[in-house]
mmCIF file of the N, C-alpha and C atoms, coordinates in Angstrom:
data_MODEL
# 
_entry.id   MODEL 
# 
loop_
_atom_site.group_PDB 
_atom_site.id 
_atom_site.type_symbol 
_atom_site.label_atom_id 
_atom_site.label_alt_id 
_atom_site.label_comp_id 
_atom_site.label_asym_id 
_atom_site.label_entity_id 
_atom_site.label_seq_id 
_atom_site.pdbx_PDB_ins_code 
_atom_site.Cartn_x 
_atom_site.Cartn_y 
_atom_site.Cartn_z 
_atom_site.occupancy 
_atom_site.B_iso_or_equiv 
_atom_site.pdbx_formal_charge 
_atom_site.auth_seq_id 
_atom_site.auth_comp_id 
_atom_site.auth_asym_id 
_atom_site.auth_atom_id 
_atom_site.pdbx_PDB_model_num 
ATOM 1   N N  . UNK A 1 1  ? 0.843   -1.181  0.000   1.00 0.00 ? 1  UNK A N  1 
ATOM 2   C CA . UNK A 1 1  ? 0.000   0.000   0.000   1.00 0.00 ? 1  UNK A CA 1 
ATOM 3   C C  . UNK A 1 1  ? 0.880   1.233   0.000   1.00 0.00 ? 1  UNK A C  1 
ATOM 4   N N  . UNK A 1 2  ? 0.465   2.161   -0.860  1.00 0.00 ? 2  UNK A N  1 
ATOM 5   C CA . UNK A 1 2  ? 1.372   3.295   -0.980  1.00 0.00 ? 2  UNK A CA 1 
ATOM 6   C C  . UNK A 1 2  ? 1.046   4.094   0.445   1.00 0.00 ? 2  UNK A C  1 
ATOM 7   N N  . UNK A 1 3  ? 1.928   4.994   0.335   1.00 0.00 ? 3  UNK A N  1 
ATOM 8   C CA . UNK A 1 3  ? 2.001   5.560   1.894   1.00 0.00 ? 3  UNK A CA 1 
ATOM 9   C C  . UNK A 1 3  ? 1.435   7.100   1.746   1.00 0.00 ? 3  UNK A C  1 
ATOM 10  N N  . UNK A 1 4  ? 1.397   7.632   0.670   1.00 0.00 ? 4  UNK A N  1 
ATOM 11  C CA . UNK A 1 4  ? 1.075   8.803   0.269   1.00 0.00 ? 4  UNK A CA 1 
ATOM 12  C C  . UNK A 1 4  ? -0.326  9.255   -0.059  1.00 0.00 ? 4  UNK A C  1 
ATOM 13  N N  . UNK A 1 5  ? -1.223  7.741   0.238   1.00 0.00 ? 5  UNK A N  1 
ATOM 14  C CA . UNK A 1 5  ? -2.874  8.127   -0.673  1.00 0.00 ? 5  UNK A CA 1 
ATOM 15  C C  . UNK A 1 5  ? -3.549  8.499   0.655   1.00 0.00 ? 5  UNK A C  1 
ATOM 16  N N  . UNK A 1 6  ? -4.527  9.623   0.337   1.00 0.00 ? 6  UNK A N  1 
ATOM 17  C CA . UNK A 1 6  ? -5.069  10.223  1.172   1.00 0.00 ? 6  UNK A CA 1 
ATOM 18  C C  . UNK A 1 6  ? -6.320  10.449  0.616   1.00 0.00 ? 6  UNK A C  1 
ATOM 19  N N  . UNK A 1 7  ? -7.636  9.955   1.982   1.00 0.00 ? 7  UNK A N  1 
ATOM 20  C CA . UNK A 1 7  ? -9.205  10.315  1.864   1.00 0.00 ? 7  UNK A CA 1 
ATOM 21  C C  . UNK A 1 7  ? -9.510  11.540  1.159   1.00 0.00 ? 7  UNK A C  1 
ATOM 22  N N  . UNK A 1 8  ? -10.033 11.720  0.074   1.00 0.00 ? 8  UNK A N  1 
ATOM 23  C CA . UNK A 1 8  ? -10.346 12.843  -0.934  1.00 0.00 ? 8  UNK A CA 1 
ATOM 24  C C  . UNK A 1 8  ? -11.776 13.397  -0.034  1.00 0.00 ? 8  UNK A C  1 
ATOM 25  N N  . UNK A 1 9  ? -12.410 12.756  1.003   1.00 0.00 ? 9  UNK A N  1 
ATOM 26  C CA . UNK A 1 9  ? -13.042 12.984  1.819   1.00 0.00 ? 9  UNK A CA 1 
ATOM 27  C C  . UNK A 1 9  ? -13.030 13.600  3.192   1.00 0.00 ? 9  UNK A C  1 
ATOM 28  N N  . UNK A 1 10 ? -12.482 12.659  3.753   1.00 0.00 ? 10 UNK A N  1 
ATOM 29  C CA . UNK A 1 10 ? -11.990 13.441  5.344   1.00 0.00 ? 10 UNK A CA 1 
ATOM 30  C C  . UNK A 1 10 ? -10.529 13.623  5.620   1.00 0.00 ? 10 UNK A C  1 
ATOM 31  N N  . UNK A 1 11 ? -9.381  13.216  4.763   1.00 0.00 ? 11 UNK A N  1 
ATOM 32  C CA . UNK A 1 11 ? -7.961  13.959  4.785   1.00 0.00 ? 11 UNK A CA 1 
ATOM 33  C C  . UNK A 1 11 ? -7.432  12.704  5.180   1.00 0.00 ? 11 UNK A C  1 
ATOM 34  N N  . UNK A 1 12 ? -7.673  11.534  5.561   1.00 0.00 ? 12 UNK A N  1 
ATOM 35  C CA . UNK A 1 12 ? -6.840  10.657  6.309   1.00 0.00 ? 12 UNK A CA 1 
ATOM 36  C C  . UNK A 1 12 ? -6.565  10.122  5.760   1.00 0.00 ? 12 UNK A C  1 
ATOM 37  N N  . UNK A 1 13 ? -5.022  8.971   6.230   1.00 0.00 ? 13 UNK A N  1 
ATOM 38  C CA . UNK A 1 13 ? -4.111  8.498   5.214   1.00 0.00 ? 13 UNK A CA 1 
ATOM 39  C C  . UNK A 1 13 ? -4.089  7.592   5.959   1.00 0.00 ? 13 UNK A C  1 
ATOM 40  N N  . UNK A 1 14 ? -5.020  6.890   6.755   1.00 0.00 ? 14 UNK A N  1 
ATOM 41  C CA . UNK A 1 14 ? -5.458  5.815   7.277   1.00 0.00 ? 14 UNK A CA 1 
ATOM 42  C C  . UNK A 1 14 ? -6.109  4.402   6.053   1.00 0.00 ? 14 UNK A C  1 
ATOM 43  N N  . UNK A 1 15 ? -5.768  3.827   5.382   1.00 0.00 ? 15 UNK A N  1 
ATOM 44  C CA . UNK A 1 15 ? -6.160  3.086   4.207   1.00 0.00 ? 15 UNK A CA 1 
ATOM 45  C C  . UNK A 1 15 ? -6.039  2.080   4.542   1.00 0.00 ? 15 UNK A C  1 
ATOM 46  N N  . UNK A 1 16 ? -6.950  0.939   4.377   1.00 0.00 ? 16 UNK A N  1 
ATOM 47  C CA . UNK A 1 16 ? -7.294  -0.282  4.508   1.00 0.00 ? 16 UNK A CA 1 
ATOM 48  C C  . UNK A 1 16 ? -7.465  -1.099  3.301   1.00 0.00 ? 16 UNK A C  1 
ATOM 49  N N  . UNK A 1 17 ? -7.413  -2.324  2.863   1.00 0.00 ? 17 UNK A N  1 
ATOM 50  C CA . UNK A 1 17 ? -7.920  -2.990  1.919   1.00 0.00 ? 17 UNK A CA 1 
ATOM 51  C C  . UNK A 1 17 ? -8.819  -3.895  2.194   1.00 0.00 ? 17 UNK A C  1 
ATOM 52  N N  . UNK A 1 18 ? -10.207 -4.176  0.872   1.00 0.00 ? 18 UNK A N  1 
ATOM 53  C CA . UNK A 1 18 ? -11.250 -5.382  1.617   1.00 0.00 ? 18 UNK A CA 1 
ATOM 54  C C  . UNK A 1 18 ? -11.655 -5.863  0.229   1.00 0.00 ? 18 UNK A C  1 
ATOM 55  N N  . UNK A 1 19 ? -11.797 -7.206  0.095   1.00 0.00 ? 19 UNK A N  1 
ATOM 56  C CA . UNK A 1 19 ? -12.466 -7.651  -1.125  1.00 0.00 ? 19 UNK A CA 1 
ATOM 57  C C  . UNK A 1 19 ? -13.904 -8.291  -1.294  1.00 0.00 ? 19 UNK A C  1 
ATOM 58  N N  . UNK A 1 20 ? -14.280 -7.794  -2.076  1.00 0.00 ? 20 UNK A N  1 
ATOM 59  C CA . UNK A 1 20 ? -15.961 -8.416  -2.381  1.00 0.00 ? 20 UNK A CA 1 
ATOM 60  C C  . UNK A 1 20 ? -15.881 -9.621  -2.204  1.00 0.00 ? 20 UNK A C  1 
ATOM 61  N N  . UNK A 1 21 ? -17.210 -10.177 -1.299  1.00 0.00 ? 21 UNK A N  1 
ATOM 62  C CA . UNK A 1 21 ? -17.285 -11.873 -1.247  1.00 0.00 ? 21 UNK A CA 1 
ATOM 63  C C  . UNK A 1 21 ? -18.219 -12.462 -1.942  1.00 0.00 ? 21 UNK A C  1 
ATOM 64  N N  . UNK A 1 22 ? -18.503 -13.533 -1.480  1.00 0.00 ? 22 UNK A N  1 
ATOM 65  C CA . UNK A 1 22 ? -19.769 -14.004 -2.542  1.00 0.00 ? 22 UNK A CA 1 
ATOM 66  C C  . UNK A 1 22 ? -19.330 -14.231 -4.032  1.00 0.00 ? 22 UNK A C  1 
ATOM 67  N N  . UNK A 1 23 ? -20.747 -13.894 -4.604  1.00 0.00 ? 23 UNK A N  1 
ATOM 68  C CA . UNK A 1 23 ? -20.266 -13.776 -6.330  1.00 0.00 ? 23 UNK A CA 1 
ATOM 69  C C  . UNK A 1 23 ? -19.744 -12.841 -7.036  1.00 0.00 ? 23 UNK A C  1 
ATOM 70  N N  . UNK A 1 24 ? -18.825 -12.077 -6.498  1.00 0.00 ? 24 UNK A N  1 
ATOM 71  C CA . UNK A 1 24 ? -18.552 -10.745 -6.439  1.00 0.00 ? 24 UNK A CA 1 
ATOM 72  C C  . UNK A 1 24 ? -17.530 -10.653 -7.371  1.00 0.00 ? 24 UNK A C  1 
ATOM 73  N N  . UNK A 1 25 ? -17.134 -11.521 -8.656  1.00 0.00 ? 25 UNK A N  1 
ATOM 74  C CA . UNK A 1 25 ? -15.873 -11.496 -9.540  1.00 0.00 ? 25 UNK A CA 1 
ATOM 75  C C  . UNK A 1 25 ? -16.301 -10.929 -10.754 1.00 0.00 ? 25 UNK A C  1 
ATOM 76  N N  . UNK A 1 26 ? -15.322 -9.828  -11.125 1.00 0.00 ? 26 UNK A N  1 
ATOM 77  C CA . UNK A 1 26 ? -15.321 -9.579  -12.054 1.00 0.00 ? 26 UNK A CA 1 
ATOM 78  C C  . UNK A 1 26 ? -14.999 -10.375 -13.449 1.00 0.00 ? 26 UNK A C  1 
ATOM 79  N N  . UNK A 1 27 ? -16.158 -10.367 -14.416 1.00 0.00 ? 27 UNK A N  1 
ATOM 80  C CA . UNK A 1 27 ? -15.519 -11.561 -15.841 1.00 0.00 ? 27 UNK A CA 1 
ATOM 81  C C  . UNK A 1 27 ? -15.628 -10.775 -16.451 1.00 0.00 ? 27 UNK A C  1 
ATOM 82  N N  . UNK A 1 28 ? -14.519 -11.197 -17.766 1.00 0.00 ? 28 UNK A N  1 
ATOM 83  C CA . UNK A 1 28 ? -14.371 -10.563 -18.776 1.00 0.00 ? 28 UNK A CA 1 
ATOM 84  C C  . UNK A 1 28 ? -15.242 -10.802 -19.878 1.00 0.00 ? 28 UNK A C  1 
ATOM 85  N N  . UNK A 1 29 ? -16.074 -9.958  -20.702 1.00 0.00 ? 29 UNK A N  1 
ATOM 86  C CA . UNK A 1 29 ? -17.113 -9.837  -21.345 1.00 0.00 ? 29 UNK A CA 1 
ATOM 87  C C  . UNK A 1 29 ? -16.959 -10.774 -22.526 1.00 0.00 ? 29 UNK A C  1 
ATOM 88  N N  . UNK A 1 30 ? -15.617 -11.008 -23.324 1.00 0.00 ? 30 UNK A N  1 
ATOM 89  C CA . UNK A 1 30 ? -15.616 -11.816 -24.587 1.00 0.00 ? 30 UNK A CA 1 
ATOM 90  C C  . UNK A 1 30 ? -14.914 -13.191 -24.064 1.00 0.00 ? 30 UNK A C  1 
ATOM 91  N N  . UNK A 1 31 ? -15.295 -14.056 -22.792 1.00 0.00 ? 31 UNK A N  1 
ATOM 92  C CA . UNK A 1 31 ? -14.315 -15.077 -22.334 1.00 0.00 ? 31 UNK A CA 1 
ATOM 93  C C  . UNK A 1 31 ? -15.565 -15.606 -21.403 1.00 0.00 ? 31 UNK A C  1 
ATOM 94  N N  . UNK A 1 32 ? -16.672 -16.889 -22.140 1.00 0.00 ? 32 UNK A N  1 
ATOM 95  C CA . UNK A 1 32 ? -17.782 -17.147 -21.539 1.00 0.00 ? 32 UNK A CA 1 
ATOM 96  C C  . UNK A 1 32 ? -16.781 -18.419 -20.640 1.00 0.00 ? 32 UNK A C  1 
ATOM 97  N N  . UNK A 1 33 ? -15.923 -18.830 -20.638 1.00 0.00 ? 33 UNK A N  1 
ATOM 98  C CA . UNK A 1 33 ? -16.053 -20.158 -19.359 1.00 0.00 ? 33 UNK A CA 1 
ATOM 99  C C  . UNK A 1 33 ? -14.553 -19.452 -18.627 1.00 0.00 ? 33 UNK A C  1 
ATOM 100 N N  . UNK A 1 34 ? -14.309 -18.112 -18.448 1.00 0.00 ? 34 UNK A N  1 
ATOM 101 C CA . UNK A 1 34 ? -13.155 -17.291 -17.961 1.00 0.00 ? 34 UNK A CA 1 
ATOM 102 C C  . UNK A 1 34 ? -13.939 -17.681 -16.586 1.00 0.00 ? 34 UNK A C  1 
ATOM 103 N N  . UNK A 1 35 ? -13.406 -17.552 -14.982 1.00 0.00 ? 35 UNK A N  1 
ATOM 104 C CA . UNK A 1 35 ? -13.928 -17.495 -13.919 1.00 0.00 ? 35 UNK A CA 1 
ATOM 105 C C  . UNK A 1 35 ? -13.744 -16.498 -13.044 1.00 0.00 ? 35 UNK A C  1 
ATOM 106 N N  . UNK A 1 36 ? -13.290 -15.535 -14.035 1.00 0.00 ? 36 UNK A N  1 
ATOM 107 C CA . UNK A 1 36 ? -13.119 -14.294 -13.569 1.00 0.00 ? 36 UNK A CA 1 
ATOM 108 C C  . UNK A 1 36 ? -11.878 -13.617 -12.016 1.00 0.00 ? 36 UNK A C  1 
ATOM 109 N N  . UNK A 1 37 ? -12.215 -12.873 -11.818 1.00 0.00 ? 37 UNK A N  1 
ATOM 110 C CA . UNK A 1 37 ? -11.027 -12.229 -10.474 1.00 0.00 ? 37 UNK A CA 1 
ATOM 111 C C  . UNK A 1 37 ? -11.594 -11.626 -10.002 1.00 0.00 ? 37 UNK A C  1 
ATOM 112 N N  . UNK A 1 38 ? -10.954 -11.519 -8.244  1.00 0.00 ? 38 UNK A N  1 
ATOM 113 C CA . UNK A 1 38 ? -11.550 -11.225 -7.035  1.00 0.00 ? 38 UNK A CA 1 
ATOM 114 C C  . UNK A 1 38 ? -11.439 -9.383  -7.370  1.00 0.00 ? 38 UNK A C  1 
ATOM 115 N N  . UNK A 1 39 ? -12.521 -8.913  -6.767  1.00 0.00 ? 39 UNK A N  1 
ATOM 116 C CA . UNK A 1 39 ? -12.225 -6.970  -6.712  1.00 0.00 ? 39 UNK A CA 1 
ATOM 117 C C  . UNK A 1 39 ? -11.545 -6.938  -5.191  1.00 0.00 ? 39 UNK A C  1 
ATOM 118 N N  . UNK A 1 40 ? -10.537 -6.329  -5.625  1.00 0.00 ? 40 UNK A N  1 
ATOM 119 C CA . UNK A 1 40 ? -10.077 -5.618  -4.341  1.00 0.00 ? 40 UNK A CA 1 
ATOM 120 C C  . UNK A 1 40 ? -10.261 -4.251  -4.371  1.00 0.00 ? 40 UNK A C  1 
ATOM 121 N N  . UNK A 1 41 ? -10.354 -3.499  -2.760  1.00 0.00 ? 41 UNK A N  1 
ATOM 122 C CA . UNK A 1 41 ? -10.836 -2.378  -2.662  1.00 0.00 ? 41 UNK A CA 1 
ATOM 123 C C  . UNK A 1 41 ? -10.135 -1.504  -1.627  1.00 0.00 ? 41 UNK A C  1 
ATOM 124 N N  . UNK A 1 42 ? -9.313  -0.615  -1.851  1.00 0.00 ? 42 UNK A N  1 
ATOM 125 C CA . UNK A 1 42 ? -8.995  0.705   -1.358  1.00 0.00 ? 42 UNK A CA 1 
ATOM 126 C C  . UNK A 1 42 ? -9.607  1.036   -0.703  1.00 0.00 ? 42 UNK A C  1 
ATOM 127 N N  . UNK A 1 43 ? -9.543  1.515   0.751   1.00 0.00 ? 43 UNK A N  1 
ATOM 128 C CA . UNK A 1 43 ? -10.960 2.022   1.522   1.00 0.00 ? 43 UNK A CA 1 
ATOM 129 C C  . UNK A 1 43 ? -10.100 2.733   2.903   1.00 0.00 ? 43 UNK A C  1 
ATOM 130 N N  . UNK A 1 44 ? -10.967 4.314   3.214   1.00 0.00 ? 44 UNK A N  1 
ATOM 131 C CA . UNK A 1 44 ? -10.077 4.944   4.105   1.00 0.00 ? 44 UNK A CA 1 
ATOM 132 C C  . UNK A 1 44 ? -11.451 4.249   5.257   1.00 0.00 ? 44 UNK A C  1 
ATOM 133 N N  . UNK A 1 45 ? -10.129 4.024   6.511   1.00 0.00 ? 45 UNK A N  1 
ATOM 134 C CA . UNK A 1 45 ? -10.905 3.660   7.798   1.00 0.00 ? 45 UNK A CA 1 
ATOM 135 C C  . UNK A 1 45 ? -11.335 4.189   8.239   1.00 0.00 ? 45 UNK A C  1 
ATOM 136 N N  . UNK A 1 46 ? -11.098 5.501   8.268   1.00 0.00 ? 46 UNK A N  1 
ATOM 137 C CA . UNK A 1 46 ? -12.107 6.608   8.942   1.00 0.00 ? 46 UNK A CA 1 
ATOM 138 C C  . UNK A 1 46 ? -13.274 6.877   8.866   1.00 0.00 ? 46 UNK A C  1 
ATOM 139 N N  . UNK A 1 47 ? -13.486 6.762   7.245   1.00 0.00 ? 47 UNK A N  1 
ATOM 140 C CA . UNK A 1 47 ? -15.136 7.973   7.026   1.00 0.00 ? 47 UNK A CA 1 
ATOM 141 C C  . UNK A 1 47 ? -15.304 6.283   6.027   1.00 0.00 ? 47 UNK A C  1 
ATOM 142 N N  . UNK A 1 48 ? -15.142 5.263   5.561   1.00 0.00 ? 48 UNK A N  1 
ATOM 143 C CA . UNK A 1 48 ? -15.549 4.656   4.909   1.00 0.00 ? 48 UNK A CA 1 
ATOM 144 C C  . UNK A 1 48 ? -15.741 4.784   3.718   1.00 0.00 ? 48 UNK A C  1 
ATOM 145 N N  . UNK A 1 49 ? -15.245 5.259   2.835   1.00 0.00 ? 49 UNK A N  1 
ATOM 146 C CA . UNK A 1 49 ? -15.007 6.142   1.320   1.00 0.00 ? 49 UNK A CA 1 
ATOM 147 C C  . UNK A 1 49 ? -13.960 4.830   0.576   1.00 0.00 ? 49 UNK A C  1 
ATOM 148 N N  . UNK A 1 50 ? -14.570 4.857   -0.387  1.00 0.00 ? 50 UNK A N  1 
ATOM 149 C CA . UNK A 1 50 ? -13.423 3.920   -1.181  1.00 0.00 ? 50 UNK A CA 1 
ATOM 150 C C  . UNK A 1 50 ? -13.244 4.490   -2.173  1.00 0.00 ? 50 UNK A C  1 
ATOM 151 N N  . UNK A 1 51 ? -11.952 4.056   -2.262  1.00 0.00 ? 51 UNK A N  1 
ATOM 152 C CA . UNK A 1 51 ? -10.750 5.467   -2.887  1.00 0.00 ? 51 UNK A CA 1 
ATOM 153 C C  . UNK A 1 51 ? -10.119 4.723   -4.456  1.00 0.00 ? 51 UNK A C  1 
ATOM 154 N N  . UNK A 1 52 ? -10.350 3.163   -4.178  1.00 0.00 ? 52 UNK A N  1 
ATOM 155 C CA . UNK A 1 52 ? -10.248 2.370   -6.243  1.00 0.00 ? 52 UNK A CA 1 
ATOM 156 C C  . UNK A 1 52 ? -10.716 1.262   -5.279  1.00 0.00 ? 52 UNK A C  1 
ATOM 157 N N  . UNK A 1 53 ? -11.213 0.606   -6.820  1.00 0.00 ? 53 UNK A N  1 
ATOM 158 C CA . UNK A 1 53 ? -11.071 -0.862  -6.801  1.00 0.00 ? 53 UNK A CA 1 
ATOM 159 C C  . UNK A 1 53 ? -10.452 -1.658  -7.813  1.00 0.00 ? 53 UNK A C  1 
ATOM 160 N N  . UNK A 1 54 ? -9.777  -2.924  -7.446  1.00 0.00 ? 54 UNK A N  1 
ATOM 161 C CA . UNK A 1 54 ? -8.972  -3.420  -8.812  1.00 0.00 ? 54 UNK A CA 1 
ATOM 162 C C  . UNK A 1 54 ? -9.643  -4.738  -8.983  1.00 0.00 ? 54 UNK A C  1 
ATOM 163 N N  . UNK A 1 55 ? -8.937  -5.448  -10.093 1.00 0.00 ? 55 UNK A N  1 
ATOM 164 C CA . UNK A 1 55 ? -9.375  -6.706  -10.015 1.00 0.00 ? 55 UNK A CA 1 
ATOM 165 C C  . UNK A 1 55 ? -7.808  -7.608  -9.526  1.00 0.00 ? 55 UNK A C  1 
ATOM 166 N N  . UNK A 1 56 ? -7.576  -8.573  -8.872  1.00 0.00 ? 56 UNK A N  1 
ATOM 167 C CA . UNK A 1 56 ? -6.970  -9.456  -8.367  1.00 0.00 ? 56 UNK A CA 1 
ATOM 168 C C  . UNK A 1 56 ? -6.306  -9.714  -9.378  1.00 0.00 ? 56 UNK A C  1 
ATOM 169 N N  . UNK A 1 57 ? -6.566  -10.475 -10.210 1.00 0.00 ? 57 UNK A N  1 
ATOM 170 C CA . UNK A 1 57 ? -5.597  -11.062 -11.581 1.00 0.00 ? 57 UNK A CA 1 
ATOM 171 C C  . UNK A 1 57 ? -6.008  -10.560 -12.515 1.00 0.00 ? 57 UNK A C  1 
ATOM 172 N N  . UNK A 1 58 ? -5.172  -9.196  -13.233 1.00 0.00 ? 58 UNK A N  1 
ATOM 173 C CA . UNK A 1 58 ? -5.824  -8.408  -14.331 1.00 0.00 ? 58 UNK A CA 1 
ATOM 174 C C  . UNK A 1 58 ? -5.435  -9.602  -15.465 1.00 0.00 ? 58 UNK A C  1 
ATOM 175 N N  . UNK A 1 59 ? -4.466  -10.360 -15.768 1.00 0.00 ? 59 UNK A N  1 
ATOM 176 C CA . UNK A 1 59 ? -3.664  -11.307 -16.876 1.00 0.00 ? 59 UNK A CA 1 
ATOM 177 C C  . UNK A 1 59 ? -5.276  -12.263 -17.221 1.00 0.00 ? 59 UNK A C  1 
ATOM 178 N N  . UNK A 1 60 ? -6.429  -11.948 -16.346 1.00 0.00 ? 60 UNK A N  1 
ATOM 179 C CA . UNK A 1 60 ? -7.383  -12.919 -17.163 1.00 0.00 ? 60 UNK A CA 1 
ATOM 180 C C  . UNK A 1 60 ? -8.141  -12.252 -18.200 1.00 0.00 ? 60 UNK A C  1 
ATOM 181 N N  . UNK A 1 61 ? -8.309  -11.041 -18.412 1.00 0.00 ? 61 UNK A N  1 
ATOM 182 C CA . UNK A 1 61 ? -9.188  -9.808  -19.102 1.00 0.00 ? 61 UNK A CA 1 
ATOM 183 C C  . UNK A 1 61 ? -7.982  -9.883  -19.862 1.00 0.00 ? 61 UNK A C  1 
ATOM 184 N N  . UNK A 1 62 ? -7.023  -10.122 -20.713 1.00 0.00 ? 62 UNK A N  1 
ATOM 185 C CA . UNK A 1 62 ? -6.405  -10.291 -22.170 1.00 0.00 ? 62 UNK A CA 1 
ATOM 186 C C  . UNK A 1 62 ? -7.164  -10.753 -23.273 1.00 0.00 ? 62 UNK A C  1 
# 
């Protein structure tokens, strides 16, 4: 985690990471039996604001 990202909300540079559970994977639109990747999520602890989300293994969306 970079050390420099800061709540565009309440100022804090308090940052956490959390990933969607469940069925929560992103698939790639032209890849019907792909099983897609987990979202991970940027999130300041303070005010609860999420600041990105990525996907886990971008190398499956090629």
């Amino acid at each position: 985690m970079e050390k420099n990202i800061q709540c565009p909300i309440c100022g804090s540079v308090e940052i956490g990471q959390g990933k969607l559970s469940g069925y929560a994977n992103m698939m790639p639109i032209n890849k019907i039996m792909s099983t897609g990747s987990q979202i991970i999520a940027d999130i300041c602890t303070d005010c609860g604001y999420i600041l990105s989300m990525k996907v886990k293994t971008p190398e499956k969306f090629k």
